[in-house]
C-alpha positions as CSV (number, residue, x, y, z in Angstrom):
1,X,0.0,0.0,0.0
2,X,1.5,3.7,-1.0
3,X,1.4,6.1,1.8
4,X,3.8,8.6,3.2
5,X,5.8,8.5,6.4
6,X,3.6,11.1,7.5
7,X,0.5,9.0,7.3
8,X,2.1,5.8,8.6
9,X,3.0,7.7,11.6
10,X,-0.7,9.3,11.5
11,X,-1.9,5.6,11.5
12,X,0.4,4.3,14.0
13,X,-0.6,6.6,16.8
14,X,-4.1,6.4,16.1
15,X,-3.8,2.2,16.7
16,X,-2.2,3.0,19.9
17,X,-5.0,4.7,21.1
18,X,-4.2,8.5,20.7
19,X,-6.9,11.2,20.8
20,X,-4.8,14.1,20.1
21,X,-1.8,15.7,19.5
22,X,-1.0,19.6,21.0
23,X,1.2,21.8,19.2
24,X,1.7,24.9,16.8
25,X,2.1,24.0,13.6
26,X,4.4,24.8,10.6
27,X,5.6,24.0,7.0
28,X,8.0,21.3,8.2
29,X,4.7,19.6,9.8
30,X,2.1,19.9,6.7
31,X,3.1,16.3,6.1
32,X,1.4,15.2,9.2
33,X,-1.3,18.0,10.0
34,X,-2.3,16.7,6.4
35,X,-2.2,13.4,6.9
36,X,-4.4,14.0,10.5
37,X,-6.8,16.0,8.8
38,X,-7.2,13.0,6.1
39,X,-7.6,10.6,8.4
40,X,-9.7,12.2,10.8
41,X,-9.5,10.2,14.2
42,X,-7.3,12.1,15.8
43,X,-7.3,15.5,16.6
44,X,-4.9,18.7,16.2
45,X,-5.4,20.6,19.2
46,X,-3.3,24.1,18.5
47,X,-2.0,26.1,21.4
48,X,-0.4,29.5,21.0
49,X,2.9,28.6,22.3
50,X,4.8,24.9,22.0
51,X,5.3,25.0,25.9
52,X,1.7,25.0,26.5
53,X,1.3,22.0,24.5
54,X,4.1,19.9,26.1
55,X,2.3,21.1,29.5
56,X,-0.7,20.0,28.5
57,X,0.5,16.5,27.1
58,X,1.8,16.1,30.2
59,X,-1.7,16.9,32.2
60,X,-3.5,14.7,29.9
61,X,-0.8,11.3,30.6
62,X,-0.8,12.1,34.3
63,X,-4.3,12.2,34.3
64,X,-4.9,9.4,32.0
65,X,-1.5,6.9,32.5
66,X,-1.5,6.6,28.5
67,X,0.8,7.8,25.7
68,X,0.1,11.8,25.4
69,X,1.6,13.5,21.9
70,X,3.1,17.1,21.2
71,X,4.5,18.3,18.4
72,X,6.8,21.3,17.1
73,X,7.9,22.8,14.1
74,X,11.6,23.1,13.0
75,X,13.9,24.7,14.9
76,X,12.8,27.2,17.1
77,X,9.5,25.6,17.3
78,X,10.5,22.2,18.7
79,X,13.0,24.3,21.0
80,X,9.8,25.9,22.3
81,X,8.8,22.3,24.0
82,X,11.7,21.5,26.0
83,X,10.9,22.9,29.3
84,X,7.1,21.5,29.0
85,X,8.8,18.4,28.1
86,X,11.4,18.1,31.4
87,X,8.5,18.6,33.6
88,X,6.8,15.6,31.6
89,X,10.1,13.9,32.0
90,X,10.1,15.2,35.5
91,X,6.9,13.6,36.7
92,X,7.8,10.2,34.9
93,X,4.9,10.1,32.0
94,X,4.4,8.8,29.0
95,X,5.2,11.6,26.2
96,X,6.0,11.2,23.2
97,X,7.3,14.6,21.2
98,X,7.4,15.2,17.3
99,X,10.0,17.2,16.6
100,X,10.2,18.4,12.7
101,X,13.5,19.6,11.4
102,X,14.9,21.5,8.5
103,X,15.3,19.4,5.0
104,X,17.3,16.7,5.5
105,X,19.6,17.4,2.4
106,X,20.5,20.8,4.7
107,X,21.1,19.4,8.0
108,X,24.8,20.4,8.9
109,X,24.8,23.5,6.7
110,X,23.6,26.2,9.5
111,X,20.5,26.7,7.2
112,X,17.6,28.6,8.2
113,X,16.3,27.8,12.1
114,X,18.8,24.5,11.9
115,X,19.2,23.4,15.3
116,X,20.3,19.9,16.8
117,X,17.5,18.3,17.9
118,X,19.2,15.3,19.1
119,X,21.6,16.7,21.3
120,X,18.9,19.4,22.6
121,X,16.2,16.8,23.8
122,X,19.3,14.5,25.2
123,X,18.5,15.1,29.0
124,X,15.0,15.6,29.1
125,X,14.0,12.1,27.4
126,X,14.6,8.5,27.7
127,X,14.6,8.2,23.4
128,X,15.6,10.9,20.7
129,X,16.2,9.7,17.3
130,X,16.5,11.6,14.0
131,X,14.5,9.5,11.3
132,X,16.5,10.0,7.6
133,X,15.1,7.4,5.9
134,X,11.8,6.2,5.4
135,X,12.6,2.2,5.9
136,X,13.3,3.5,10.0
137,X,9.6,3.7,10.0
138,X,7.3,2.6,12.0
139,X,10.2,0.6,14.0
140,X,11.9,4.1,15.1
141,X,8.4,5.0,16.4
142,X,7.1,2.3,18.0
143,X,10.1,1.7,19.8
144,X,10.1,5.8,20.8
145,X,6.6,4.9,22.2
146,X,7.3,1.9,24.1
147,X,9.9,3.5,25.5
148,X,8.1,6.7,26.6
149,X,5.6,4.0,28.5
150,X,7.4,1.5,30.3
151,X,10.2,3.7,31.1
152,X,7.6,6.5,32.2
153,X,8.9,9.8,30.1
154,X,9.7,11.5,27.4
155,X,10.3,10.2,23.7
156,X,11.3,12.3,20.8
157,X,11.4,11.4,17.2
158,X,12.9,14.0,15.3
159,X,11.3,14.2,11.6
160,X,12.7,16.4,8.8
161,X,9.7,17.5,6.9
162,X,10.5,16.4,3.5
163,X,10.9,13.2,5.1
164,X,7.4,13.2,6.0
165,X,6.1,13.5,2.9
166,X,8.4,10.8,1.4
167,X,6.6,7.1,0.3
168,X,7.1,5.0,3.1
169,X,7.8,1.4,2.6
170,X,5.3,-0.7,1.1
171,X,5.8,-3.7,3.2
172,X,5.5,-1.6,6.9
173,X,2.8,-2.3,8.7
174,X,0.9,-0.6,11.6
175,X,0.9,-3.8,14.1
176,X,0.8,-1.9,17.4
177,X,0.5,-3.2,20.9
178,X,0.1,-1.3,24.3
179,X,2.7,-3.0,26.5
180,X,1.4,-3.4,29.8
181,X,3.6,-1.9,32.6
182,X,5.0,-4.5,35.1
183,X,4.2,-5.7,38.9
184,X,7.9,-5.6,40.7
185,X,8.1,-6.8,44.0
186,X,11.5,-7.3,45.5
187,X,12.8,-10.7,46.6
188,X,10.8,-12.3,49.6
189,X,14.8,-12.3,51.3
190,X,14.7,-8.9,51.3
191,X,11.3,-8.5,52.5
192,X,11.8,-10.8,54.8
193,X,14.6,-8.5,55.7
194,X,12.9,-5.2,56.3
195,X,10.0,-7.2,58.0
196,X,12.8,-7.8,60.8
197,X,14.1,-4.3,61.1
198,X,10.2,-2.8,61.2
199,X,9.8,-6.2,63.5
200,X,12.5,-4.1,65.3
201,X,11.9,-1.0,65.1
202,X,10.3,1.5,68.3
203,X,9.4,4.8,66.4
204,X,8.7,4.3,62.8
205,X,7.8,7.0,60.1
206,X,6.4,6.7,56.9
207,X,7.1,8.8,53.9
208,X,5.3,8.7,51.1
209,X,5.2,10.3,47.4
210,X,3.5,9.6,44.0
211,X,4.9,6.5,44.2
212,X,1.7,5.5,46.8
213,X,-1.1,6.2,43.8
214,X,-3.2,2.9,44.0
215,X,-1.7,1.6,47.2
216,X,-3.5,3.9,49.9
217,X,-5.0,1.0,51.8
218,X,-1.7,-0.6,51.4
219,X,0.0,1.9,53.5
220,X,-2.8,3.2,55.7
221,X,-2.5,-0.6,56.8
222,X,0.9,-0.4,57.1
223,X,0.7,2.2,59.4
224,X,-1.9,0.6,61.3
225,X,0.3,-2.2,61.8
226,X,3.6,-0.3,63.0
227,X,1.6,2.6,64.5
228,X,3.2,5.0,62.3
229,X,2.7,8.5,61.2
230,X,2.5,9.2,58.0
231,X,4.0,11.9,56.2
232,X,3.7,12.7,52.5
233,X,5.6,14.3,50.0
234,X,4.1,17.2,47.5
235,X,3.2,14.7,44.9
236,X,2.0,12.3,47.2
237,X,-0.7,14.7,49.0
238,X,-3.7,13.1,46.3
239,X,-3.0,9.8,47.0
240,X,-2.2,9.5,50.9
241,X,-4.0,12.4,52.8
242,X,-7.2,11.0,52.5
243,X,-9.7,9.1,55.0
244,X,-6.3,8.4,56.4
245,X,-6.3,8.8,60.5
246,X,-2.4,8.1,60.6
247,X,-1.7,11.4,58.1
248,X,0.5,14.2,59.9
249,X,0.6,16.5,57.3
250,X,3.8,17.3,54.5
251,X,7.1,18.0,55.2
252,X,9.8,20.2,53.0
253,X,9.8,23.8,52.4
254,X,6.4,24.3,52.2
255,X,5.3,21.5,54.7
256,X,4.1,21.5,58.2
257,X,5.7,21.2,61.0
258,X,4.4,18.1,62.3
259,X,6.0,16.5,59.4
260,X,9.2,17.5,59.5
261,X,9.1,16.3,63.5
262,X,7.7,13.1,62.7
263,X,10.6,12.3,60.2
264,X,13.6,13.8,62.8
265,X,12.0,12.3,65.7
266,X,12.0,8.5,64.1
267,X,14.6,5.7,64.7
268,X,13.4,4.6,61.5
269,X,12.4,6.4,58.0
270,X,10.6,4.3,55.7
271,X,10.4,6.0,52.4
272,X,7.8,4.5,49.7
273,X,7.8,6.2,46.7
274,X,9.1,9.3,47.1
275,X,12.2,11.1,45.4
276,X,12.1,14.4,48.3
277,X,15.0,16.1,47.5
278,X,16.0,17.9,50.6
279,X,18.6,16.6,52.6
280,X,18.5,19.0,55.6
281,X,14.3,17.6,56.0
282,X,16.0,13.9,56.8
283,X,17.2,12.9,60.0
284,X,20.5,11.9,60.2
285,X,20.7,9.1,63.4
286,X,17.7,7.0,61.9
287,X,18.0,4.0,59.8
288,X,16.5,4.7,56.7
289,X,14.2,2.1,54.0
290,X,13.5,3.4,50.5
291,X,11.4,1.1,48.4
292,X,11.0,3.2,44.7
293,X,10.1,1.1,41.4
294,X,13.5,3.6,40.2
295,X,16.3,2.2,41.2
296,X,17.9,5.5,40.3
297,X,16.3,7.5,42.8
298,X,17.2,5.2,45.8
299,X,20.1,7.0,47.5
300,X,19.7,9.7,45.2
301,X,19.3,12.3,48.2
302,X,20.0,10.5,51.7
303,X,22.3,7.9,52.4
304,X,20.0,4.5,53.1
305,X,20.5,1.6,55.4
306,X,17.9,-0.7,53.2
307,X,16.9,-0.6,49.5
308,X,14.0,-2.3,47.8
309,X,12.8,-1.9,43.9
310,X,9.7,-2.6,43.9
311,X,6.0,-0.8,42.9
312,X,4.5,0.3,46.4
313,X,0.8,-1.7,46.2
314,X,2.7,-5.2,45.3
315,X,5.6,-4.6,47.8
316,X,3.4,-3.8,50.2
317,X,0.8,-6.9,49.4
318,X,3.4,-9.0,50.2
319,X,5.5,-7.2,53.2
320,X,2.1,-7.1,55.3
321,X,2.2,-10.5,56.6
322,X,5.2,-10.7,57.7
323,X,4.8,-7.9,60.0
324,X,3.9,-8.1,63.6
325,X,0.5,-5.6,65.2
326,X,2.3,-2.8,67.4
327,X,0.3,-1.7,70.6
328,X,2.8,1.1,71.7
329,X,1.4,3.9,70.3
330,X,3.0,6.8,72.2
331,X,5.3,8.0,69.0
332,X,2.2,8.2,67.0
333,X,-0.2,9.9,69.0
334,X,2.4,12.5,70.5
335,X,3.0,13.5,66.2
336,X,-0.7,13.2,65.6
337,X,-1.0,15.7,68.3
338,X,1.3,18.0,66.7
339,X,-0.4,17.7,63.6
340,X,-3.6,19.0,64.9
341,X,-2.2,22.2,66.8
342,X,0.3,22.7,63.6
343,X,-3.6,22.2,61.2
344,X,-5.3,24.3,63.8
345,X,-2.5,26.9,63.1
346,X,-3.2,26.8,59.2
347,X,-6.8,27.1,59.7
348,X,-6.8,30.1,62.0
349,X,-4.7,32.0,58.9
350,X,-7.7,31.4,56.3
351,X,-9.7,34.3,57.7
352,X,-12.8,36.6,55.9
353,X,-11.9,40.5,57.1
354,X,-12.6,42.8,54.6
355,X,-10.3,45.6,56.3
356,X,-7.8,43.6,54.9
357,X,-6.9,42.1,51.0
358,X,-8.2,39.0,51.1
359,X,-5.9,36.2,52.7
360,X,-4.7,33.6,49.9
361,X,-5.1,30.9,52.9
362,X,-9.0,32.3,53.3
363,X,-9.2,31.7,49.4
364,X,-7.5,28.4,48.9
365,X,-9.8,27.0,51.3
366,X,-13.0,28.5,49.9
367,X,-12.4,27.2,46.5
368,X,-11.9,23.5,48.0
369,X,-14.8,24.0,49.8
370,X,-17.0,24.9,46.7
371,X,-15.6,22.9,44.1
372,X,-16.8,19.4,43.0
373,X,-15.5,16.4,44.8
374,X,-14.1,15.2,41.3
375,X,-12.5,18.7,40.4
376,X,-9.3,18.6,38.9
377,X,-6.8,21.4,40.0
378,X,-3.6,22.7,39.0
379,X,-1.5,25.1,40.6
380,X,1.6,27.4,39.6
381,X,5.0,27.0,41.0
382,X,5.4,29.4,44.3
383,X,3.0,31.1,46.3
384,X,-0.1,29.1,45.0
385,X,1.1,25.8,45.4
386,X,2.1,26.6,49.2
387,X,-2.0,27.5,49.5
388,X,-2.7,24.6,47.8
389,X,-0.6,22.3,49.6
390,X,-2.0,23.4,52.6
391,X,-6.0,24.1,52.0
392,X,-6.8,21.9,48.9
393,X,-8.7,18.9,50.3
394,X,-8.3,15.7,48.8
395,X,-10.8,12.8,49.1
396,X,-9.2,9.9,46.9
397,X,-11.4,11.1,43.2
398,X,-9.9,14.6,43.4
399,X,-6.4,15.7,41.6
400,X,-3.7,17.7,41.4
401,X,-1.4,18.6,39.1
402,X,1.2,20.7,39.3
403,X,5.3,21.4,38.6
404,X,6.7,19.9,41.4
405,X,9.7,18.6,40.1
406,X,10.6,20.4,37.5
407,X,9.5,23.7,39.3
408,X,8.7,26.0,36.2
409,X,6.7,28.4,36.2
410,X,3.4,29.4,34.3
411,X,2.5,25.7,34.4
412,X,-0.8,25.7,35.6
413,X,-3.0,27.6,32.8
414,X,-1.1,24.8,30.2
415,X,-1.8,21.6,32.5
416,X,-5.6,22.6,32.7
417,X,-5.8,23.3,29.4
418,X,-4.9,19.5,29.0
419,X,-6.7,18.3,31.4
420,X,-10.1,20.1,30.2
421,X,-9.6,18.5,27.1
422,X,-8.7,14.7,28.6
423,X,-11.9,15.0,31.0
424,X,-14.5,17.5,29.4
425,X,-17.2,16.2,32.1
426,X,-14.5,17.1,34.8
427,X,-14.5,21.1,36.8
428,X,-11.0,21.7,36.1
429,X,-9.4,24.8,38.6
430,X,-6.3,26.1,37.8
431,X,-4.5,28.3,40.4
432,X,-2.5,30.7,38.9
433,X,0.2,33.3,40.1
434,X,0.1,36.5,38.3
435,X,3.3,35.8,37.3
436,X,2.8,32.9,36.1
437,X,-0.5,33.5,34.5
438,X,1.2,36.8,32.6
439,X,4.2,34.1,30.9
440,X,2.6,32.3,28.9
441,X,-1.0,34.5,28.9
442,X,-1.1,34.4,25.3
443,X,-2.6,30.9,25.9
444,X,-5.5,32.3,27.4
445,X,-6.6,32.7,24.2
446,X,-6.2,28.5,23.3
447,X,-8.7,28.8,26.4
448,X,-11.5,30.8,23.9
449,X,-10.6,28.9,21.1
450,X,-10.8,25.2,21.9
451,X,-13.7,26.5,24.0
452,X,-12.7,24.5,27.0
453,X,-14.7,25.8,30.6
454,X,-11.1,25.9,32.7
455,X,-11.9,28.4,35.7
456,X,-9.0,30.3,35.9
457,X,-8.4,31.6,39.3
458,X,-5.2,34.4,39.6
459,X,-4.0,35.2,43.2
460,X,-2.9,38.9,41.7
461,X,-1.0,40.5,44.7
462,X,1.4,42.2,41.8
463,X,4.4,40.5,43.0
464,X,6.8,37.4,42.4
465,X,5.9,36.7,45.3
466,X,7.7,33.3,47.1
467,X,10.4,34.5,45.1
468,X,9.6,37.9,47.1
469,X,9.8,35.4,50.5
470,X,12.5,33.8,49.7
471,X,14.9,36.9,49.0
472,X,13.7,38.7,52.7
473,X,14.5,35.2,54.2
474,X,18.0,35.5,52.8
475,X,18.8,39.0,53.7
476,X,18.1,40.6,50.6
477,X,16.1,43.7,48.9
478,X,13.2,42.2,47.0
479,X,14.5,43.7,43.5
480,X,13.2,42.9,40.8
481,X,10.2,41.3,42.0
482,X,7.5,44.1,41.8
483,X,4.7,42.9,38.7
484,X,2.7,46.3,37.3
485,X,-0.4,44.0,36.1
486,X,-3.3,45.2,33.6
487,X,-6.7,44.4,34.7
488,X,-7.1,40.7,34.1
489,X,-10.9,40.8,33.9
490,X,-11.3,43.1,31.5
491,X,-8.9,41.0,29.5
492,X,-11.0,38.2,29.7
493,X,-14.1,39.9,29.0
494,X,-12.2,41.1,25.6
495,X,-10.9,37.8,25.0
496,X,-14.3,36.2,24.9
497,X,-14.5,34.3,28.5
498,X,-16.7,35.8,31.5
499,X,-14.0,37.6,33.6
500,X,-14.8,39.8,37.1
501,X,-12.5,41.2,39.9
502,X,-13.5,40.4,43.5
503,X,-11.5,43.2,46.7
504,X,-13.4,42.0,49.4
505,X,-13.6,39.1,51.5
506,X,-17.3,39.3,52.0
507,X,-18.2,39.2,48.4
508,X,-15.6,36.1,47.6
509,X,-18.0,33.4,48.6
510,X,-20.8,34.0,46.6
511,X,-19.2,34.8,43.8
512,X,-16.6,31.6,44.1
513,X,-20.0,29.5,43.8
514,X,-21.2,31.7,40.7
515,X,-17.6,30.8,39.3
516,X,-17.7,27.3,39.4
517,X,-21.1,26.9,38.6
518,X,-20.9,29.0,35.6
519,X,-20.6,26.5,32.9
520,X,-18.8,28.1,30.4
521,X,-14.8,29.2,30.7
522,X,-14.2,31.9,33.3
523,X,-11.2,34.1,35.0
524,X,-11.8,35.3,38.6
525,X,-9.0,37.5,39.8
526,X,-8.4,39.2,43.1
């Protein structure tokens, strides 16, 4: 059968189940916005900038756990994905990037936008390859996708465009199948191991990050068993903090304090899941477990007495017998203690006074309060992940999604953009910083266009403002910092999408509730 590369690799994708595919396009894609167009199963969802559509892939396969697509235009316009694509990289899911390139005939020359696509998408995937001849395809592809999915990242395939539109082999065939991610459990000696030091063990923490999502009766259990706090990392707030009576809050830089004592005041540190960076937040005369399905992140910021490679929910299935009921519970009822006074002290901040602006903390709170138990929210790096960390509640249907590896800014307006679209019947919420809004706010326009109903809340204090925290913490003058912002209602009122300022505390309620149940898009700014 004739066809182009173009259309095999239209053809490929759509067998392995993909809906869409985000980007800007450009001449060195016509091949395959043709060949979608043809075809007409999956859709070309255009953003106005390629970050936003690497953000949003990366919404739609955390939401989803299944192959999300971006794509870019030669040179500057693939270059436009990379730092959407480390956060996808960064919060291990399956991406797969197509980035076109100059004529192959050219490559080397320093012709127009020429760039090295190969060596630019190095770090932040697990598979770049440039395809120059058409008998590479579908093989070069399917093994870019395979690879974006059991090894949970990024994938790029780098495609000139007259490549594209070259005849592909008449022989290849679209025979596509969805591997299925493995169950890894660690060898029964080495569970039989750690049951012996937990056996062992007086004051036991747990720690837990993404890692947890699907195993949160696996751990509340565990810590049933050992009579253990919990603690969660960022990431693994949605999947541990929930209908969970052994939960003492986060730890880190944005945690509580009840976490980061119940971690320090441990003779042992269990870590599931988790890849928390900060050294100074682990204590240093414990003995430390990490179980991670990654063996390369065991280690990777504390030194560790035990290591296990294994998913949590199976490692955990078979690590509970072995263990042995605790009675002492002094450890975790002195930290659960601490975690009410230190929740107690959170709540008390989230107050209505309209002699004052209105408090983020009052805010944060009010919009978990209104919004549907299945919401969906995102939140920008700084200031409105802190309130969201610490007033979102989760219940085990709700998400959220956010930069918290990676730690880029302007990602919340681009994950809910992809998230809308992956779950139309879903409220999505994004939080967004007004400096983070105002980067990529040319996307707020993607917002009209694909006529998704996002809510768009912007905490508009006109100031970069943990970056603001952070310098005063260090000694410094907040230079620099200070954001002179236009009046982002009236922008969305122009733009198409119901937009209103709320000033007072008094008035935030009511018109939270109009917000959310308004079902069309809408940007509510304070």
């Amino acid at each position: 059968m004739k066809q182009t590369v173009a259309t095999l690799i239209a053809k490929t994708l759509d067998q392995a189940g993909v809906k869409r595919i985000w980007g800007v396009t450009g001449d060195s894609l016509n091949g395959l916005s043709d060949s979608l167009h043809r075809m007409g199963t999956i859709e070309w969802l255009g953003t106005r900038h390629e970050e936003v559509a690497a953000f949003a892939a990366g919404a739609e396969a955390q939401l989803t756990g299944e192959l999300a697509v971006c794509a870019g235009s030669c040179g500057p316009g693939n270059l436009h994905l990379i730092n959407g694509l480390f956060d996808c990289h960064r919060n291990h899911v399956p991406v797969l990037a197509i980035a076109a390139h100059i004529p192959s005939s050219e490559i080397g020359s320093g012709y127009f936008q020429e760039t090295h696509p190969q060596e630019l998408f190095r770090e932040c995937s697990h598979y770049c390859e440039l395809v120059s001849n058409p008998e590479q395809l579908p093989r070069v592809l399917e093994i870019a996708m395979r690879k974006a999915i059991l090894n949970r990242g990024v994938s790029v395939v780098v495609l000139p465009g007259d490549v594209a539109l070259r005849m592909a082999p008449e022989d290849a065939e679209v025979v596509w199948q969805t591997p299925a991610l493995p169950l890894v459990q660690p060898p029964m000696s080495e569970l039989n191991r750690l049951a012996e030091t937990l056996n062992g063990a007086k004051n036991i923490t747990l720690m837990c990050g993404s890692g947890c999502a699907g195993a949160h009766d696996e751990v509340v259990k565990l810590a049933e068993l050992l009579q253990a706090p919990i603690v969660h990392a960022l990431r693994g707030k949605e999947h541990i903090e929930w209908d969970n009576p052994y939960s003492v809050g986060m730890t880190g830089l944005i945690g509580f304090s009840s976490g980061y004592h119940a971690m320090m005041n441990a003779d042992t540190l269990v870590l599931l899941g988790t890849q928390f960076p900060y050294r100074a937040f682990y204590p240093t005369n414990a003995t430390i477990v990490q179980v991670d399905i990654n063996p390369g992140s065991i280690g990777a910021h504390c030194p560790v007495n035990m290591a296990l490679v294994g998913d949590i929910k199976t490692t955990l299935a078979a690590l509970l017998p072995q263990l042995e009921a605790k009675s002492d519970d002094k450890f975790l009822n002195k930290a659960l203690e601490h975690y009410r006074s230190a929740r107690q002290d959170l709540d008390s901040l989230a107050t209505c006074n309209d002699n004052q602006p209105i408090h983020p903390q009052y805010l944060a709170q009010q919009i978990s309060r209104y919004a549907d138990d299945d919401a969906i929210f995102t939140c920008d790096v700084g200031t409105p992940t802190v309130w969201a960390a610490r007033y979102l509640k989760m219940n085990g249907k709700r998400r959220l999604l956010g930069s918290f590896n990676h730690g880029s800014m302007a990602n919340a307006m681009p994950q809910a953009i992809g998230a809308q679209a992956t779950a139309p019947d879903k409220q999505v919420v994004a939080l967004c910083g007004d400096g983070g809004f105002t980067m990529l706010m040319g996307d707020f326009l993607s917002l009209a266009q694909l006529q998704l109903p996002v809510k768009v809340v912007v905490f508009n204090n006109s100031v970069l403002g943990f970056v603001a925290m952070e310098m005063k913490a260090g000694g410094y003058l907040t230079d620099g910092t200070d954001l002179h912002n236009p009046d982002f209602a009236a922008i969305a009122n122009a733009a198409g999408i119901k937009g209103f300022r709320v000033e007072k505390a008094s008035e935030l309620d009511a018109a939270l509730q109009a917000m959310l149940a308004h079902p069309g898009r809408r940007c509510w700014t304070w």
